[in-house]
N, CA, C and O atoms as a Tripos MOL2 file, in Angstrom:
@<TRIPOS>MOLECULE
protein
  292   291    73     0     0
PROTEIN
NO_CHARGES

@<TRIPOS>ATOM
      1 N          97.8380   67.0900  144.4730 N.3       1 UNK1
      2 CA         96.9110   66.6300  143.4170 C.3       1 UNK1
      3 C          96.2390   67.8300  142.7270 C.2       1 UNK1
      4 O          95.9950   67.7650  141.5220 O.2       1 UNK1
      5 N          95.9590   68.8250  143.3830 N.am      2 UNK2
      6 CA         95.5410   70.0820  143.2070 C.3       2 UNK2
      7 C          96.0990   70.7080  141.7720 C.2       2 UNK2
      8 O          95.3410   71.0990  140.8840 O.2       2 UNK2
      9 N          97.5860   70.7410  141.6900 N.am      3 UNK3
     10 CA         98.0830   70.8680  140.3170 C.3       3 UNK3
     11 C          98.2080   70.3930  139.0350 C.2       3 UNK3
     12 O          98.2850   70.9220  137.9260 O.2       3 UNK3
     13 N          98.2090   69.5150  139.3590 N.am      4 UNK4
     14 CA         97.3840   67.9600  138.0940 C.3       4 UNK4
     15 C          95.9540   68.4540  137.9880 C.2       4 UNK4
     16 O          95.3030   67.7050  137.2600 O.2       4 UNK4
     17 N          95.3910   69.2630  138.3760 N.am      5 UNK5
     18 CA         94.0900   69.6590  137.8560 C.3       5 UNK5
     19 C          94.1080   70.5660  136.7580 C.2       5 UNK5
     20 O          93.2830   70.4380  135.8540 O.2       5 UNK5
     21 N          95.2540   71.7720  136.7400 N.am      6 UNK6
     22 CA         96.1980   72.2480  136.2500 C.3       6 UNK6
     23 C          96.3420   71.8660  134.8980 C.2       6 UNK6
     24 O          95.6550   72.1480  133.9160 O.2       6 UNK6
     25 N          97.0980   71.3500  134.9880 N.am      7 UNK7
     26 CA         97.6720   70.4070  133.6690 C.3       7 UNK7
     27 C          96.4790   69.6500  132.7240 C.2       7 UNK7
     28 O          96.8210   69.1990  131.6310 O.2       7 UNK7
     29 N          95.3140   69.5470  133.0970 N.am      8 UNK8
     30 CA         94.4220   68.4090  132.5290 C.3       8 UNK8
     31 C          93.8070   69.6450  131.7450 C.2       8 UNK8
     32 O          93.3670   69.1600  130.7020 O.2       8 UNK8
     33 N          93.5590   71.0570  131.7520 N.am      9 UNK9
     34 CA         92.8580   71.9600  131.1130 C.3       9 UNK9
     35 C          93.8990   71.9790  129.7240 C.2       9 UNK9
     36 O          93.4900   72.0280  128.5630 O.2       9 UNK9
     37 N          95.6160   71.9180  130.2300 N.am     10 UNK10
     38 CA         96.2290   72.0680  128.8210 C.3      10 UNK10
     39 C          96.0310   70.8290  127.8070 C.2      10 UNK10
     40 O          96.3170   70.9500  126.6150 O.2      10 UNK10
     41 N          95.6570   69.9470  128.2080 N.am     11 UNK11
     42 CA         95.1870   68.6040  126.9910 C.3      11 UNK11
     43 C          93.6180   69.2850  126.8400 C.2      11 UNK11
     44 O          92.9700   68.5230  126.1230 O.2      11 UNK11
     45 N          92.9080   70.2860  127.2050 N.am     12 UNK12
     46 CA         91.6300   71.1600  126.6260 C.3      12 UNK12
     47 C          92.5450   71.7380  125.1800 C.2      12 UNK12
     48 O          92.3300   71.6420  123.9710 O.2      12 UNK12
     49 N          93.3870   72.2190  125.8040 N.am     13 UNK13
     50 CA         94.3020   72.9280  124.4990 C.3      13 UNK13
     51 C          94.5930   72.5750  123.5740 C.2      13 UNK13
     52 O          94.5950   73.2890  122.5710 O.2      13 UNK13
     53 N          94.9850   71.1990  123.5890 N.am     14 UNK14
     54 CA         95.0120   70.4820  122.6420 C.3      14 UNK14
     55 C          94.3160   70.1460  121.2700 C.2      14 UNK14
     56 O          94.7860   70.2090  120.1340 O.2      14 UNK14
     57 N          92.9240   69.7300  121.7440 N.am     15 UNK15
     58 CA         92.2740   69.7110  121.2180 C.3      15 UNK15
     59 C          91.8400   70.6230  120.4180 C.2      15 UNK15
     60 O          91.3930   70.2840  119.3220 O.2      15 UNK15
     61 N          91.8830   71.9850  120.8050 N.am     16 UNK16
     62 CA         91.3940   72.8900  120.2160 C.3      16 UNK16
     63 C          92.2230   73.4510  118.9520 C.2      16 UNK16
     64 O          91.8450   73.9270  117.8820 O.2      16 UNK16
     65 N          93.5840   73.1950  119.5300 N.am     17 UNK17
     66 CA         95.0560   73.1170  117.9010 C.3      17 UNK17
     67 C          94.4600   71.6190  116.5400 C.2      17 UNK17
     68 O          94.8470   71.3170  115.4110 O.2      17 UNK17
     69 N          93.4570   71.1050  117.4190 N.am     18 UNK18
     70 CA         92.9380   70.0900  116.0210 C.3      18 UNK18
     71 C          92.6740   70.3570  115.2570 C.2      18 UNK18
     72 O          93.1970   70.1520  114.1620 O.2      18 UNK18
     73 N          91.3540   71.1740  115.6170 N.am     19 UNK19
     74 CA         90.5490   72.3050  114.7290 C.3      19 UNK19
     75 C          90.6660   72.8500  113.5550 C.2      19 UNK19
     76 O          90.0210   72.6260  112.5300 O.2      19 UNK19
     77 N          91.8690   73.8770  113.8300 N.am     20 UNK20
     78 CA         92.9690   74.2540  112.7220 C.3      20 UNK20
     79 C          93.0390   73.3580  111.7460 C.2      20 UNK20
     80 O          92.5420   73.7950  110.7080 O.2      20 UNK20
     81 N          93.5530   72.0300  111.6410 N.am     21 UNK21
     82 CA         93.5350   71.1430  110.5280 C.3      21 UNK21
     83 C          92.7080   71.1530  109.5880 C.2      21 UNK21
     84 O          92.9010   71.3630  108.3910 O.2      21 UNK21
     85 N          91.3530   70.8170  110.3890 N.am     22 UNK22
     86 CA         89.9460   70.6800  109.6440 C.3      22 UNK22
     87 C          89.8220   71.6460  109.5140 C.2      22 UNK22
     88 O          88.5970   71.6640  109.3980 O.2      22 UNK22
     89 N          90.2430   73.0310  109.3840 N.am     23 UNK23
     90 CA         90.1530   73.8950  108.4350 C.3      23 UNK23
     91 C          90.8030   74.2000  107.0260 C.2      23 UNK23
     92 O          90.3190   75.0790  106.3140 O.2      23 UNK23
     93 N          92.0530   73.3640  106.5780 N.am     24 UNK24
     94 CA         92.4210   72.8260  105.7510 C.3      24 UNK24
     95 C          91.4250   72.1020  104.6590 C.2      24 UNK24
     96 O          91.5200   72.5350  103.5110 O.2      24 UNK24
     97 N          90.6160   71.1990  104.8620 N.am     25 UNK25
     98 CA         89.6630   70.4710  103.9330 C.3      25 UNK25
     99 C          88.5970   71.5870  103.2870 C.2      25 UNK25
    100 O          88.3540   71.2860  102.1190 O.2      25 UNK25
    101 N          87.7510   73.0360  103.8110 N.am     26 UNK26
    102 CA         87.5200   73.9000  103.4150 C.3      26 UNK26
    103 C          87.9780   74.5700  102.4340 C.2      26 UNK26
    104 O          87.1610   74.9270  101.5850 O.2      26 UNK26
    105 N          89.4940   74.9590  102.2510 N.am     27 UNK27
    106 CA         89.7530   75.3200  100.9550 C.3      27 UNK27
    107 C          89.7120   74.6310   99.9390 C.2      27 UNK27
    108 O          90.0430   75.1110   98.8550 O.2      27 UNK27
    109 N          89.3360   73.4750  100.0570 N.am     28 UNK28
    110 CA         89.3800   71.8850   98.6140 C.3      28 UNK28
    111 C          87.9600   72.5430   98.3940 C.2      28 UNK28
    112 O          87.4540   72.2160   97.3210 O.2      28 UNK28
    113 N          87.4640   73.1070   98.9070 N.am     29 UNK29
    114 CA         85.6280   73.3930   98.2600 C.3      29 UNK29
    115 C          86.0930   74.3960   97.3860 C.2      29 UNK29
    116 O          85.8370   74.4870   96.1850 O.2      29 UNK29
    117 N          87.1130   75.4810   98.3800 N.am     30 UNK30
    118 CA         87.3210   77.1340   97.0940 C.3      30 UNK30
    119 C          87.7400   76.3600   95.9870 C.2      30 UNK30
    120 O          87.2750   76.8880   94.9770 O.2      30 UNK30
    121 N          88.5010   75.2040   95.6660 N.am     31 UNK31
    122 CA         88.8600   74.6480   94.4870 C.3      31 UNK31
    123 C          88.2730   74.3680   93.3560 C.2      31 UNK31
    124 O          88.5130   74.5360   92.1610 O.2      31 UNK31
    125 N          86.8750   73.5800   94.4420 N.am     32 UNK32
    126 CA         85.7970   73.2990   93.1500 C.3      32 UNK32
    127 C          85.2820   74.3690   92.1560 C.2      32 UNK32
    128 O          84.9780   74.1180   90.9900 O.2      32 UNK32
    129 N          85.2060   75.7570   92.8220 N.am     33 UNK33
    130 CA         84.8240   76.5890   92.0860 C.3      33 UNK33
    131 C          85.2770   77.0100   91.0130 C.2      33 UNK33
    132 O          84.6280   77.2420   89.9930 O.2      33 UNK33
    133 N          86.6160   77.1570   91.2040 N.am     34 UNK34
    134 CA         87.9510   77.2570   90.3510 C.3      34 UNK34
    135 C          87.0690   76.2360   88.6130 C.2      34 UNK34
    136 O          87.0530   76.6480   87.4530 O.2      34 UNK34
    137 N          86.5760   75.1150   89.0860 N.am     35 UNK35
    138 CA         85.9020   74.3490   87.7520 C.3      35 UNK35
    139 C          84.9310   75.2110   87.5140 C.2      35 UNK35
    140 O          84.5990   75.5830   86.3890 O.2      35 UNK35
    141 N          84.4780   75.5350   88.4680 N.am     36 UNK36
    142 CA         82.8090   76.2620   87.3110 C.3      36 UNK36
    143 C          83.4020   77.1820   86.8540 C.2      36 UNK36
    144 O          82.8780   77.2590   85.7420 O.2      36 UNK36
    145 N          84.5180   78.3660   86.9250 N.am     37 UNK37
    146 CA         84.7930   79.3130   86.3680 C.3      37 UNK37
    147 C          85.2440   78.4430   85.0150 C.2      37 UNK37
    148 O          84.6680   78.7510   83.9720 O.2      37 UNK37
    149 N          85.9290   77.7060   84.9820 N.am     38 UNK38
    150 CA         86.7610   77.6360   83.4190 C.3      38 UNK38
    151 C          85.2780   77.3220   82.5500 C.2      38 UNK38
    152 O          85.2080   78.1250   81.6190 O.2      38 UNK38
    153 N          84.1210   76.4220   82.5840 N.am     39 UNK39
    154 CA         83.4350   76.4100   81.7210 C.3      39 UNK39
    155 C          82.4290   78.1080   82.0720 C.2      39 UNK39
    156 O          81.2280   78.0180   81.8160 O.2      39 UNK39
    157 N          82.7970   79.1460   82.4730 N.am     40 UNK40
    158 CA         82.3750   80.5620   82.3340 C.3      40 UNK40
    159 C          83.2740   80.8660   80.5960 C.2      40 UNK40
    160 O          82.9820   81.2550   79.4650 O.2      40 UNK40
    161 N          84.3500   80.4300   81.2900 N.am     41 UNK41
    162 CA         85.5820   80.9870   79.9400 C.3      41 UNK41
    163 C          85.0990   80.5170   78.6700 C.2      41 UNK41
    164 O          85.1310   81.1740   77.6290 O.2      41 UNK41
    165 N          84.5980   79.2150   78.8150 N.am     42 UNK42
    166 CA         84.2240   78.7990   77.3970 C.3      42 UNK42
    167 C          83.3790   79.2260   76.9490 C.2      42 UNK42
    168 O          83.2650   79.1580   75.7250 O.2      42 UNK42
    169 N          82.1820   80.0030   77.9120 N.am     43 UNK43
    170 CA         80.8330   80.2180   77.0700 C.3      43 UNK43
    171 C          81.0540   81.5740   76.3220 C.2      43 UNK43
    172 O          80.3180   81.8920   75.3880 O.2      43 UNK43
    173 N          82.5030   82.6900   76.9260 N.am     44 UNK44
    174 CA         82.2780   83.5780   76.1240 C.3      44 UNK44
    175 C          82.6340   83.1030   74.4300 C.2      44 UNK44
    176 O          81.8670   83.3140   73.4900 O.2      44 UNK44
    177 N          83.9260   82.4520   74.3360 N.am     45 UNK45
    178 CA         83.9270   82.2280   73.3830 C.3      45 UNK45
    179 C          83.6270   81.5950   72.5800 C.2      45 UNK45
    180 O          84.2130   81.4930   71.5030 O.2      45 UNK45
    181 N          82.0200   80.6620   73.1300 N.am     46 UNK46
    182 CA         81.6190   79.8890   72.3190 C.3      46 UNK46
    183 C          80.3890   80.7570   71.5810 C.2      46 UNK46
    184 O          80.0250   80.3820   70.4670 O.2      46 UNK46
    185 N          79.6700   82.0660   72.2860 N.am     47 UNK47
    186 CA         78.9560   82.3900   70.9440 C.3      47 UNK47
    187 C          79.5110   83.9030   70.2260 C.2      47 UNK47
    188 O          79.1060   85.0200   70.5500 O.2      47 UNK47
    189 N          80.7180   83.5390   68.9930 N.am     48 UNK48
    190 CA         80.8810   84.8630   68.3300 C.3      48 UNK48
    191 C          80.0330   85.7910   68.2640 C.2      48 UNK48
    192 O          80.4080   86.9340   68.5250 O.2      48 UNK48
    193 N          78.5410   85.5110   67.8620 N.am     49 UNK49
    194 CA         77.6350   86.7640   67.1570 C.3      49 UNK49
    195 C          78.3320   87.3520   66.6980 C.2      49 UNK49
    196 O          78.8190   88.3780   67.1740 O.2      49 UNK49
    197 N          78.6800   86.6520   65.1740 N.am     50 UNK50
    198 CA         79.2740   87.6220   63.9200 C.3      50 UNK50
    199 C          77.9140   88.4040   63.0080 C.2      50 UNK50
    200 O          77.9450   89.3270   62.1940 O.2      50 UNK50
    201 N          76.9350   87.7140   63.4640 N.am     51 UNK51
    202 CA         75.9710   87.9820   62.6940 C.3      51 UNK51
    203 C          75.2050   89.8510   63.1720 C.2      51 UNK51
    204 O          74.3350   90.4550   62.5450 O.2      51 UNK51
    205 N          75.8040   90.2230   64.2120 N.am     52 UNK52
    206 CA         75.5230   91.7010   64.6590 C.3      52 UNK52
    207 C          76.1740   92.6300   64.1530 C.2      52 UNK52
    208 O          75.7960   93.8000   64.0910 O.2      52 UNK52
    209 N          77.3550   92.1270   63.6910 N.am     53 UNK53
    210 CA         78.4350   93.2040   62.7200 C.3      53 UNK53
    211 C          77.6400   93.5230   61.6140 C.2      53 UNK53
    212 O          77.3890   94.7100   61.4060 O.2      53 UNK53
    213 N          77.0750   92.4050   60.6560 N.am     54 UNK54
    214 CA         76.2870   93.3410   59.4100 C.3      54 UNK54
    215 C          75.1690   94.2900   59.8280 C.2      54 UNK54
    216 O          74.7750   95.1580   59.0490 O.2      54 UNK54
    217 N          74.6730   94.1440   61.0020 N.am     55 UNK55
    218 CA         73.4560   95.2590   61.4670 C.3      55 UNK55
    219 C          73.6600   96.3880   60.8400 C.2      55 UNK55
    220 O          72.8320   96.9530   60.1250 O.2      55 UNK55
    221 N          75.4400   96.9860   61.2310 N.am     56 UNK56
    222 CA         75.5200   98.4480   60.9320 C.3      56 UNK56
    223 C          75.2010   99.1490   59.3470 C.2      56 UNK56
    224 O          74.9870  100.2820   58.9170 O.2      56 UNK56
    225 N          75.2970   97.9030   58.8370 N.am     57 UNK57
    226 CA         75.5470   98.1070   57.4540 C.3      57 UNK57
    227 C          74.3330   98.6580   57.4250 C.2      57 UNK57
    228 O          74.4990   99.8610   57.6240 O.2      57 UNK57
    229 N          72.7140   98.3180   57.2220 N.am     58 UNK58
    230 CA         71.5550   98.6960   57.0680 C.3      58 UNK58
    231 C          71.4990  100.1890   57.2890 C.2      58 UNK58
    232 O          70.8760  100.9090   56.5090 O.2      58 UNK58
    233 N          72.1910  100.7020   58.4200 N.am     59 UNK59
    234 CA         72.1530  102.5330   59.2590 C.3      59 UNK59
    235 C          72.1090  103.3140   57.8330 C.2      59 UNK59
    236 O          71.2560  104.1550   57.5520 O.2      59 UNK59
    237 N          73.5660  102.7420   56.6580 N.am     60 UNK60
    238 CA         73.7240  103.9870   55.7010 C.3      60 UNK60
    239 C          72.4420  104.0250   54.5410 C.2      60 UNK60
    240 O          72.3490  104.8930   53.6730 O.2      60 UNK60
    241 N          71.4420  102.8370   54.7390 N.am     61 UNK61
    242 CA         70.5040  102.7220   53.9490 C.3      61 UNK61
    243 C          69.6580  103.4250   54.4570 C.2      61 UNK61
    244 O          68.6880  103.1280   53.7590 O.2      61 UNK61
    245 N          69.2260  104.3080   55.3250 N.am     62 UNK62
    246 CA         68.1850  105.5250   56.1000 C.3      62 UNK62
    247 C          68.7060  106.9540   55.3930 C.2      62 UNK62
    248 O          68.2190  107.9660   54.8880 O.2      62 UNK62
    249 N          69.8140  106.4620   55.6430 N.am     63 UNK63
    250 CA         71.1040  107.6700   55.3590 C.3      63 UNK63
    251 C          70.3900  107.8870   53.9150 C.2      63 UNK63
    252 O          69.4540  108.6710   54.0680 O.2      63 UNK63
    253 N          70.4710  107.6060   53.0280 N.am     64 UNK64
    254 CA         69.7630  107.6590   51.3310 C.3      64 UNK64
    255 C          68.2300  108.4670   51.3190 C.2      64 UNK64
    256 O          67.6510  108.4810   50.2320 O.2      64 UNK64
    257 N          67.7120  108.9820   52.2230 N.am     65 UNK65
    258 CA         66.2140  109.2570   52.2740 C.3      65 UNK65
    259 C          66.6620  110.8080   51.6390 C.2      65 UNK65
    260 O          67.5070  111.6320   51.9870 O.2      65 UNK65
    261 N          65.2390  110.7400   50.0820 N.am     66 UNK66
    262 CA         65.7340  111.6050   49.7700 C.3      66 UNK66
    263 C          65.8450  113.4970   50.1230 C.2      66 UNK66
    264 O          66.4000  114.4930   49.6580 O.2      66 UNK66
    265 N          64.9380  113.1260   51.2140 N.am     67 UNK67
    266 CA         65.5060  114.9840   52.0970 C.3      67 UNK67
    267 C          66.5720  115.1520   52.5900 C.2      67 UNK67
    268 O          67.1090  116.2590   52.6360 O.2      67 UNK67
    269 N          66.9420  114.3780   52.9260 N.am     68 UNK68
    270 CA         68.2100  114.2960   54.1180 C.3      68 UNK68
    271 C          69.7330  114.3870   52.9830 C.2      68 UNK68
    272 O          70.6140  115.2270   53.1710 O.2      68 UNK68
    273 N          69.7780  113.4130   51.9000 N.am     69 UNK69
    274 CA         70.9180  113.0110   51.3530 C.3      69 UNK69
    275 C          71.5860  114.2760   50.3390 C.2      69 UNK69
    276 O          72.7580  114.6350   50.2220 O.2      69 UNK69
    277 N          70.4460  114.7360   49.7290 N.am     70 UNK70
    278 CA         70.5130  116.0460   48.6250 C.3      70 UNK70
    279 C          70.9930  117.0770   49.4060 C.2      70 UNK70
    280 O          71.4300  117.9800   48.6920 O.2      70 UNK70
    281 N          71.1190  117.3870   51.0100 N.am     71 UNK71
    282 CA         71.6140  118.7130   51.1130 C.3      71 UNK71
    283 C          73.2350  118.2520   51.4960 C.2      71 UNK71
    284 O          74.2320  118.7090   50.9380 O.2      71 UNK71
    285 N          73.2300  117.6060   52.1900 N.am     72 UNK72
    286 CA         75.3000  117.0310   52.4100 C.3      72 UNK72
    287 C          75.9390  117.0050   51.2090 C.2      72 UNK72
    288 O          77.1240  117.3380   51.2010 O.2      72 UNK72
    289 N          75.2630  116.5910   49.9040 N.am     73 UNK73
    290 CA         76.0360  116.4430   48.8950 C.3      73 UNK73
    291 C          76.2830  117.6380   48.6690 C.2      73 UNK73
    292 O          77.0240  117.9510   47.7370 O.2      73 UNK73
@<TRIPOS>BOND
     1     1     2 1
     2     2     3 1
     3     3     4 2
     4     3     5 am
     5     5     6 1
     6     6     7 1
     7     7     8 2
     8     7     9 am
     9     9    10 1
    10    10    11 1
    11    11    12 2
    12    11    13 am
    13    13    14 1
    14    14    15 1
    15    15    16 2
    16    15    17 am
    17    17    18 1
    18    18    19 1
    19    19    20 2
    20    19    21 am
    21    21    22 1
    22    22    23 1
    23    23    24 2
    24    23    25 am
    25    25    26 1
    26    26    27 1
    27    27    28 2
    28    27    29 am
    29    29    30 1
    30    30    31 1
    31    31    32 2
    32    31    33 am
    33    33    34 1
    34    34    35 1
    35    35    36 2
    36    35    37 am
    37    37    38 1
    38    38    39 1
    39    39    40 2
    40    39    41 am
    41    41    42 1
    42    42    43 1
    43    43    44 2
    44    43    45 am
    45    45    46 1
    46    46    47 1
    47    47    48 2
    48    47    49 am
    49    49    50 1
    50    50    51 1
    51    51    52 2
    52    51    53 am
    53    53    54 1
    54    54    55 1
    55    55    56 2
    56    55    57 am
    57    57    58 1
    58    58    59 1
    59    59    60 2
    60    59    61 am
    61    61    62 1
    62    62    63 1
    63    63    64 2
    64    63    65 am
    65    65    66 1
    66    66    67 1
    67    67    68 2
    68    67    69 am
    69    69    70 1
    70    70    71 1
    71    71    72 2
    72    71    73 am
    73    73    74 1
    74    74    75 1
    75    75    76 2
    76    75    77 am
    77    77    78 1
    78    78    79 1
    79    79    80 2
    80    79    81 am
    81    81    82 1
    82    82    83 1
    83    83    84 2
    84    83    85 am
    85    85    86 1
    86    86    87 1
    87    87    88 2
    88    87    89 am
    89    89    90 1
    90    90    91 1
    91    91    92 2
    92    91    93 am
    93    93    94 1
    94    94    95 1
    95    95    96 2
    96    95    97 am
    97    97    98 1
    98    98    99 1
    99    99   100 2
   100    99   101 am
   101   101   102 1
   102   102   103 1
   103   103   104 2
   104   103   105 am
   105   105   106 1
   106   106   107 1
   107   107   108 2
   108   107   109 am
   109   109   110 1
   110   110   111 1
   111   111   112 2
   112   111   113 am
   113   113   114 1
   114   114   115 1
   115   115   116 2
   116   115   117 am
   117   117   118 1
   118   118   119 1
   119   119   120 2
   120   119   121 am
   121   121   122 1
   122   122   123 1
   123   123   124 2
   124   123   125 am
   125   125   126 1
   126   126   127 1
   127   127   128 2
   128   127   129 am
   129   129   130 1
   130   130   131 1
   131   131   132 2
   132   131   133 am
   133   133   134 1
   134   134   135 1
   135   135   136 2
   136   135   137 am
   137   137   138 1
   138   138   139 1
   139   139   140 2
   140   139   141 am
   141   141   142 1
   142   142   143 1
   143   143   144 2
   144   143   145 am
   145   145   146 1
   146   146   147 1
   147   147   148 2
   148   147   149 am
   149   149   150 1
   150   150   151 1
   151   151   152 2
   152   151   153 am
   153   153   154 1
   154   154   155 1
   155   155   156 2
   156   155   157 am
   157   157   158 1
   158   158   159 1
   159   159   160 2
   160   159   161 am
   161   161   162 1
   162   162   163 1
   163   163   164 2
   164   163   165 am
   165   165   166 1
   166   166   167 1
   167   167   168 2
   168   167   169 am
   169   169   170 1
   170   170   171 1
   171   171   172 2
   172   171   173 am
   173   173   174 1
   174   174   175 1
   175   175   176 2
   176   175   177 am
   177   177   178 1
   178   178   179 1
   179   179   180 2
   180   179   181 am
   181   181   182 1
   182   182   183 1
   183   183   184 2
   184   183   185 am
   185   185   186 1
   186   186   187 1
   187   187   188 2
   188   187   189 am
   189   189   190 1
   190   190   191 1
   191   191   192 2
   192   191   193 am
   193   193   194 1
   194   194   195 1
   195   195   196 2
   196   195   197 am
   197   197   198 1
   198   198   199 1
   199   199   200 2
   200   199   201 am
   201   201   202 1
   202   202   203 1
   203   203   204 2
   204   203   205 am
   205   205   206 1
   206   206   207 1
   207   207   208 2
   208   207   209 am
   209   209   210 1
   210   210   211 1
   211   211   212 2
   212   211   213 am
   213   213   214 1
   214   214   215 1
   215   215   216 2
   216   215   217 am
   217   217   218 1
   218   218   219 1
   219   219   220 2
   220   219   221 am
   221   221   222 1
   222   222   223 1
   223   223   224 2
   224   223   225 am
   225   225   226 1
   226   226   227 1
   227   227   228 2
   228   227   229 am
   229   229   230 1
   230   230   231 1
   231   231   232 2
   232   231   233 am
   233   233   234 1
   234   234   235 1
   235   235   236 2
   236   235   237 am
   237   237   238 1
   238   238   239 1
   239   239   240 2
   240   239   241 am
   241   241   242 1
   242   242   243 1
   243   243   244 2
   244   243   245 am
   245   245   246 1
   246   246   247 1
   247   247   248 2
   248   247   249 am
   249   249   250 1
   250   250   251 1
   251   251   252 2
   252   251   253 am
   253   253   254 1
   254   254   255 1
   255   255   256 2
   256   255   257 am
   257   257   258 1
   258   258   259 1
   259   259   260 2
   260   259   261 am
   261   261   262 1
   262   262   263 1
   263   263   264 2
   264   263   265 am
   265   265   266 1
   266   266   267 1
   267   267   268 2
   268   267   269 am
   269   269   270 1
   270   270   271 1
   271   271   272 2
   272   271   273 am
   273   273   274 1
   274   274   275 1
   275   275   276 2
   276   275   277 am
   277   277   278 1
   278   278   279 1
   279   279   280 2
   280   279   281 am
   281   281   282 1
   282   282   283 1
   283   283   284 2
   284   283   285 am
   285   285   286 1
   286   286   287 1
   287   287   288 2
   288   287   289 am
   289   289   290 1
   290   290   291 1
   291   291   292 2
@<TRIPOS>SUBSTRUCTURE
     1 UNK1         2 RESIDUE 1 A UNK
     2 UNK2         6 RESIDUE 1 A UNK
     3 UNK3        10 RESIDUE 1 A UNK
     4 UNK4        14 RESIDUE 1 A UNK
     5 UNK5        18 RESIDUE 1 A UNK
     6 UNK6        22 RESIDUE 1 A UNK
     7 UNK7        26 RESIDUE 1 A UNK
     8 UNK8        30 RESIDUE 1 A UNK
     9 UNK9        34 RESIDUE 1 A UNK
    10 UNK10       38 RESIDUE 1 A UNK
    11 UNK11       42 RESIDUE 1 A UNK
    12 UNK12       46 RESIDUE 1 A UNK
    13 UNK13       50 RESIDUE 1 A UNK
    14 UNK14       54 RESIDUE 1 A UNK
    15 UNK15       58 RESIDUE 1 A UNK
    16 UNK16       62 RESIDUE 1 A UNK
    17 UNK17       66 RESIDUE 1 A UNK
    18 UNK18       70 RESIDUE 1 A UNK
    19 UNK19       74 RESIDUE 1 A UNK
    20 UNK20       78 RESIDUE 1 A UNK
    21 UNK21       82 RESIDUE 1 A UNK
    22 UNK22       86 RESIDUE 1 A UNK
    23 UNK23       90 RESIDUE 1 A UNK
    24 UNK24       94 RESIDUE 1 A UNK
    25 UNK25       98 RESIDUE 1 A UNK
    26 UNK26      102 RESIDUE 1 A UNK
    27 UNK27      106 RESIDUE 1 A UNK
    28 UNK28      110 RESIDUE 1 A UNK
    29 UNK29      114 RESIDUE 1 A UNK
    30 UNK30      118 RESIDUE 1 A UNK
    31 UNK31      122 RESIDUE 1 A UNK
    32 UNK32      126 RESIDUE 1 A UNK
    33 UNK33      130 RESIDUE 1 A UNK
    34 UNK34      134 RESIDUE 1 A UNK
    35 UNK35      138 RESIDUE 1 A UNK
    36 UNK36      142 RESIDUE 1 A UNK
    37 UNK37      146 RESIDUE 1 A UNK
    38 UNK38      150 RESIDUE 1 A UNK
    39 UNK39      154 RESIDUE 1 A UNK
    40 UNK40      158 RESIDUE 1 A UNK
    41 UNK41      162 RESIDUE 1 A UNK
    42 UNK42      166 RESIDUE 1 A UNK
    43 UNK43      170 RESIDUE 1 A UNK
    44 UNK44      174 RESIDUE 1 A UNK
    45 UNK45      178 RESIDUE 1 A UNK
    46 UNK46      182 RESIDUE 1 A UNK
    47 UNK47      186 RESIDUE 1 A UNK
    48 UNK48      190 RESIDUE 1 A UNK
    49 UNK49      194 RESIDUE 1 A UNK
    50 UNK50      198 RESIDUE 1 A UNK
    51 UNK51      202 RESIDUE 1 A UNK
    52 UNK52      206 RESIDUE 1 A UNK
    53 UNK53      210 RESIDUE 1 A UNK
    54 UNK54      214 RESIDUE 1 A UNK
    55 UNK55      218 RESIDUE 1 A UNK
    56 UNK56      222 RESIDUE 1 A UNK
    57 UNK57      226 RESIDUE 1 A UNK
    58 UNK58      230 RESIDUE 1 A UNK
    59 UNK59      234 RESIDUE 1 A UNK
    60 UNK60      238 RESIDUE 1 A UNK
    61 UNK61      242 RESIDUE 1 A UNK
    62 UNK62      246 RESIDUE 1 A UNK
    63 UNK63      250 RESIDUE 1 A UNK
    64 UNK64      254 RESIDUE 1 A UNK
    65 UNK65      258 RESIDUE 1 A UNK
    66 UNK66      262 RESIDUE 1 A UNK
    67 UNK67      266 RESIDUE 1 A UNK
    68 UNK68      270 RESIDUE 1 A UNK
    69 UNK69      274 RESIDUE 1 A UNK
    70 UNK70      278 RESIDUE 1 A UNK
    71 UNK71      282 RESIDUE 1 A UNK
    72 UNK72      286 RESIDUE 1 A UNK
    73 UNK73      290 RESIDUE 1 A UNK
């Protein structure tokens, strides 16, 4: 009977190869994330700010001051 005591620790083993499975349902969470990234993607291209490109334009209007402009020419 002594060896049948034996044997009853490997159905311990068993159980413990369950485990493993339910580690399967964990990566369905890394998935969800996978969604919040795509609305990341949209927000870059939802605000152009075309309106920062004319900024530069104003720079060559400093540029015109008349100490500065009379000696380059």
């Amino acid at each position: 009977p002594a060896p049948k005591l034996g044997a009853a620790p490997k159905l311990g083993a068993a159980p413990n190869a369950a485990p493993p499975p339910n580690a399967a349902p964990p990566p369905k969470l890394g998935a969800a994330p996978k969604l919040g990234a795509a609305p990341n993607a949209a927000l870059p291209p939802y605000p152009p700010n075309p309106a920062p490109a004319p900024r530069p334009a104003p720079n060559p209007a400093p540029v015109a001051r008349p100490g500065a402009a009379p000696p380059p020419t």
